[in-house]
C-alpha positions as CSV (number, residue, x, y, z in Angstrom):
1,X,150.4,78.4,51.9
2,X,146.7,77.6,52.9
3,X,146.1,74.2,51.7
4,X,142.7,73.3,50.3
5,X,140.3,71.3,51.0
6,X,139.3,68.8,48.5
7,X,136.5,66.5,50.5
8,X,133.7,67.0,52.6
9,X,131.6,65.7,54.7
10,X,127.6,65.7,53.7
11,X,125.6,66.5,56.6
12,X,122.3,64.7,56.8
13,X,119.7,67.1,55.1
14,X,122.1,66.8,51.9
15,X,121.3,62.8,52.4
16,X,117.9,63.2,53.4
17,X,117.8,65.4,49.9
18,X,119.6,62.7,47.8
19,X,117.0,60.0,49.5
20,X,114.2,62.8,47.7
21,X,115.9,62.9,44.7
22,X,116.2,59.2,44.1
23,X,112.4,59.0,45.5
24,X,111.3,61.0,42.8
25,X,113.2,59.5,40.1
26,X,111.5,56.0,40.8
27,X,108.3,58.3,40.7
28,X,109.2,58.7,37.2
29,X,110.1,55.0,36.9
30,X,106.7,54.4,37.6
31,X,104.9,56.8,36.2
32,X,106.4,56.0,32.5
33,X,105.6,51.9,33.2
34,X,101.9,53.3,33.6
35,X,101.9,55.2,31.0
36,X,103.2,52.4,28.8
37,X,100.8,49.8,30.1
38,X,97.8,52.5,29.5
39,X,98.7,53.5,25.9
40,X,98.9,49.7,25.1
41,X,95.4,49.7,26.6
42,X,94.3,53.0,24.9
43,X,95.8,51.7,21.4
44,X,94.2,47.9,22.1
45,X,90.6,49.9,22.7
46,X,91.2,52.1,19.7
47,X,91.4,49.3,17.6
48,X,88.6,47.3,19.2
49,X,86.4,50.5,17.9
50,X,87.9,50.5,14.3
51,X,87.3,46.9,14.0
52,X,83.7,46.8,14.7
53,X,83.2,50.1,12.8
54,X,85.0,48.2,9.7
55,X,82.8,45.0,10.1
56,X,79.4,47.0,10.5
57,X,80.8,48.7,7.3
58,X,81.3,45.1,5.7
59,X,77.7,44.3,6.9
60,X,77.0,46.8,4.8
61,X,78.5,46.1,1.7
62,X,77.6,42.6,1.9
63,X,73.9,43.7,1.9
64,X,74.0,46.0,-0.9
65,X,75.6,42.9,-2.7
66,X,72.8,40.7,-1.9
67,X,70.4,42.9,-3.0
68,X,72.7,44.0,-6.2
69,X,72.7,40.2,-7.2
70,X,68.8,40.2,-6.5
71,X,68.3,43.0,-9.3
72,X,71.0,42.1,-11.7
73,X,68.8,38.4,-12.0
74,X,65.6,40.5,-12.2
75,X,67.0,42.2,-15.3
76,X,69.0,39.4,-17.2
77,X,67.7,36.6,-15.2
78,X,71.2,34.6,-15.1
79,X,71.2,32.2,-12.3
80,X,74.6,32.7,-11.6
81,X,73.9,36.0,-10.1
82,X,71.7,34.3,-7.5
83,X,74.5,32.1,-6.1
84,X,76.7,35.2,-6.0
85,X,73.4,36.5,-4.4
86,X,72.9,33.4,-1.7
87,X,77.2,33.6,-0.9
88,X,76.1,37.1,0.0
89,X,73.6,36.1,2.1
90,X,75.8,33.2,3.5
91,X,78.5,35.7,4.6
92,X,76.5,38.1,6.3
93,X,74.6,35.4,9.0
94,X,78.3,34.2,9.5
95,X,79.2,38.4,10.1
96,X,76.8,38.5,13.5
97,X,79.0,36.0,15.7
98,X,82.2,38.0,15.4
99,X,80.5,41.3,16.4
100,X,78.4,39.7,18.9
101,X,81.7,38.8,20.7
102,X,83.5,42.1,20.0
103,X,80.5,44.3,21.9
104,X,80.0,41.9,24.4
105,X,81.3,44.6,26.9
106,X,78.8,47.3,25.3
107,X,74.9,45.9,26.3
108,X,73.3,48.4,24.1
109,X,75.3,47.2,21.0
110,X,74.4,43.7,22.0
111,X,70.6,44.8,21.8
112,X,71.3,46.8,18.2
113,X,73.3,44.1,16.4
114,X,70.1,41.7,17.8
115,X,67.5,43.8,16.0
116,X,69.7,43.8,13.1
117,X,70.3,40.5,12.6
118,X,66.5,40.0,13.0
119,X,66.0,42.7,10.4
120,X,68.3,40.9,8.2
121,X,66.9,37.7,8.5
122,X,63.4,39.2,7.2
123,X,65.2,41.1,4.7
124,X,66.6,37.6,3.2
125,X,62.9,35.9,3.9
126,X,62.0,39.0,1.5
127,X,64.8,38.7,-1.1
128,X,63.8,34.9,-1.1
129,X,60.3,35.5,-1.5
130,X,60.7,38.4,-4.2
131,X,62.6,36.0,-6.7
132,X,60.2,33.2,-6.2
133,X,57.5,35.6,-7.2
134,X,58.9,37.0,-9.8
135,X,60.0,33.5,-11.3
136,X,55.7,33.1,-11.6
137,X,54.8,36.4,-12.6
138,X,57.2,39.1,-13.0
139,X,57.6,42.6,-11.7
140,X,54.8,44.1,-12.2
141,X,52.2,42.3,-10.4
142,X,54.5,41.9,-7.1
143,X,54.8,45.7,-6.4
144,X,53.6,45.7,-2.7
145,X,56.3,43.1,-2.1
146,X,59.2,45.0,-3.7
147,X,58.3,47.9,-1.9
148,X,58.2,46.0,1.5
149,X,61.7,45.0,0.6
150,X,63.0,48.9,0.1
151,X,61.2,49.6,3.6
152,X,63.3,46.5,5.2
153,X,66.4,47.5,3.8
154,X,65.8,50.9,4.7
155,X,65.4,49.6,8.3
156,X,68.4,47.3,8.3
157,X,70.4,51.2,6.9
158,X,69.3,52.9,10.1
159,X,70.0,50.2,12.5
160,X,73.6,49.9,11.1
161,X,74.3,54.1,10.9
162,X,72.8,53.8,14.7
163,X,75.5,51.4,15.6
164,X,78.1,53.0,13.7
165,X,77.4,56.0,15.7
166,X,77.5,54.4,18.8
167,X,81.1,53.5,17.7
168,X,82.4,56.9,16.7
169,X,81.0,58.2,19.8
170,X,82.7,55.8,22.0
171,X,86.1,56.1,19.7
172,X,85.9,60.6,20.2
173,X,85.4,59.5,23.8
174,X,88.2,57.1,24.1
175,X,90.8,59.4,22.2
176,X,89.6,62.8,24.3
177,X,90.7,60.0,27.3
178,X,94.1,59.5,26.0
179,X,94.7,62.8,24.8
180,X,93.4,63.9,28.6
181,X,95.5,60.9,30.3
182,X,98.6,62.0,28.0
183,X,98.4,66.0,29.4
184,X,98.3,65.1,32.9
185,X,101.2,62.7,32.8
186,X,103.0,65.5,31.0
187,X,102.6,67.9,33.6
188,X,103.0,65.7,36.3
189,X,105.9,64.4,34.9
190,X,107.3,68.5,34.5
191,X,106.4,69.3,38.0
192,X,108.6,66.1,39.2
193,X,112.1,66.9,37.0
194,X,111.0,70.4,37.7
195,X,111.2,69.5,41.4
196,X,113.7,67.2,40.8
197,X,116.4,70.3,39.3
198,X,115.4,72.2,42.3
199,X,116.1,69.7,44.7
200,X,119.7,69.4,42.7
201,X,120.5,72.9,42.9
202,X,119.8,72.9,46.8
203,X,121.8,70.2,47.3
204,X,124.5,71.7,45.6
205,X,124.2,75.0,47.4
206,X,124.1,72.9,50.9
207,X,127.1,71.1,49.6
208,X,128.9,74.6,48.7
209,X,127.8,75.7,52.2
210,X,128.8,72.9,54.0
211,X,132.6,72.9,52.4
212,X,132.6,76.9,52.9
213,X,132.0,76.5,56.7
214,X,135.0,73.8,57.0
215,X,137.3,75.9,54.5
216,X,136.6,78.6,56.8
217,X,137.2,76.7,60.1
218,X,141.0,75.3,58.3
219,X,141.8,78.8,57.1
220,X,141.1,80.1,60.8
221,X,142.7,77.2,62.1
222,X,145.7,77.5,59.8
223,X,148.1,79.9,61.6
224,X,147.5,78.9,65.2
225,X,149.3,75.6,63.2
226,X,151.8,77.3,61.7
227,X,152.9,79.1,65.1
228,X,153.1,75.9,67.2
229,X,155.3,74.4,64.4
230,X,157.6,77.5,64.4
231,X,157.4,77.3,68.0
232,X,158.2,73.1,67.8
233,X,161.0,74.3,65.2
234,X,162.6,76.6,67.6
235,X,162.5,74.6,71.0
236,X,164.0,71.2,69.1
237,X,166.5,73.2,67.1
238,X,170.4,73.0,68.5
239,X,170.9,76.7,67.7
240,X,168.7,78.1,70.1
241,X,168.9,77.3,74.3
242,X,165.7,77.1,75.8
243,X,165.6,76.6,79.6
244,X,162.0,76.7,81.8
245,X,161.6,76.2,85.3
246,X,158.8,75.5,88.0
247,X,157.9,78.3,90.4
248,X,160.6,76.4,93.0
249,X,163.3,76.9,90.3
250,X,163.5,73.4,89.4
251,X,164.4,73.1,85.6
252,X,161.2,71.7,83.5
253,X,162.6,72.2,80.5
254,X,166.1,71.7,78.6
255,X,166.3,71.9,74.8
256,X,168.7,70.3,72.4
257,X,170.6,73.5,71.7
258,X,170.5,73.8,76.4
259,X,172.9,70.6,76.2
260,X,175.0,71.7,73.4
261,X,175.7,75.4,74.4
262,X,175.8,74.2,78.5
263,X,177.4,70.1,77.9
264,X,174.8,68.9,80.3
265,X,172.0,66.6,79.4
266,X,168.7,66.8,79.8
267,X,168.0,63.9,82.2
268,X,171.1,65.6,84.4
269,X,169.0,69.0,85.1
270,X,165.9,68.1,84.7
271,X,163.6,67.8,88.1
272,X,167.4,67.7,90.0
273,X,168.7,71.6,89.8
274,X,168.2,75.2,89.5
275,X,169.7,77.2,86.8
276,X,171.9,78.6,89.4
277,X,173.6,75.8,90.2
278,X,175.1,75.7,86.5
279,X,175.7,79.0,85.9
280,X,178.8,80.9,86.9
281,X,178.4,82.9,89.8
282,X,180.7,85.7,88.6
């Protein structure tokens, strides 16, 4: 019976392909490291933009308080309103340094929040102005005034829907990025394992070759070893006599079943006599 064979040797291009394989699987390594350290970038950006869109959008608010407080003291003329009025006013000088340092990377926003703040600053010299001149002679006779405080708030609107634009913009921007950065690495990251199953399969097939060839080689192989051990079986067995000479006569060979069958050994005929000389002439 054929015995199989259960191990192989790999030849080098199956190493050289395992050498591949394990190359592209620190590809992949790396690749999803990157893509963790530029999503925490992506998601850290992200937020930047929704925090100075939510503070321009507090701005905001805080102004319309302000000027709320302003009216509300016009019509009822509680000075409690006015504090409420001048904590307004308080918060949003104290709003400009925090978005200042957020857009210190964006020089246009820089320039926009510095209008602003200018704008607000007149807006508050208006407000200021507007209740003082109303304490000494009511609505009516400050008109021109009241309107020049619609116009500045009006101003400080624009400059803040500018900025907020600015923002969305440069958030649309950021997320097309990701969603951009997040394709490729997908598809790169599909050709690799693609490449990677590929290089598997050959490997395989090389493998399968490669134990073929020597299963081949042993089955060929095979007989020619099961003759000489018949052959070994026969010469060293005591049941059959197996005598060889030179071309002299001189005996070369003398089996186990030579000495039993003849009662000579082998180191007595060996290189010393013909078969003639022990056989019986007759």
């Amino acid at each position: 019976m054929t015995k199989k064979i259960e191990d192989a040797s790999i030849d080098r291009p199956v190493w050289i392909g395992f050498g591949i394989a394990f190359f592209v699987l620190i590809m992949v390594a790396v690749i999803s490291l990157v893509n963790v350290v530029q999503s925490t970038t992506s998601v850290e950006l992200l937020d930047h933009t929704h925090k100075v869109m939510s503070q321009l959008d507090d701005l905001r608010v805080k102004a319309a308080g302000a000027e709320n407080r302003q009216w509300a003291y016009m019509l009822t003329k509680d000075r409690h309103v006015l504090d409420e009025r001048d904590h307004f006013i308080k918060q949003i000088r104290g709003s400009f340094s925090p978005l200042f340092e957020l857009t210190k990377d964006n020089p246009s926003q820089q320039a926009r929040l510095a209008q602003l703040q200018l704008a607000f600053e007149a807006r508050i010299v208006i407000l200021i102005n507007n209740q003082t001149k109303f304490d000494a002679s009511g609505f009516k006779l400050n008109q021109a005034l009241f309107d020049g405080g619609q116009e500045s708030s009006k101003v400080i609107r624009d400059i803040i829907v500018q900025a907020e634009q600015e923002e969305r913009g440069l958030l649309v921007a950021r997320k097309e990025r990701e969603s951009s950065r997040v394709k490729t690495l997908a598809i790169v990251t599909v050709l690799l394992l693609s490449f990677l199953l590929f290089l598997s399969a050959w490997i395989r097939n090389a493998i399968r070759e490669r134990l073929a060839i020597k299963q081949e080689w042993f089955d060929q192989q095979t007989p020619l070893l099961e003759k000489g051990a018949l052959q070994d079986a026969i010469f060293n067995s005591a049941n059959f006599s197996s005598i060889a000479t030179d071309a002299k006569g001189v005996i070369q060979i003398f089996n186990v079943g030579a000495e039993r069958m003849l009662g000579y050994t082998a180191a007595e005929v060996m290189n010393k006599i013909t078969p003639a000389d022990i056989s019986d002439p007759q």
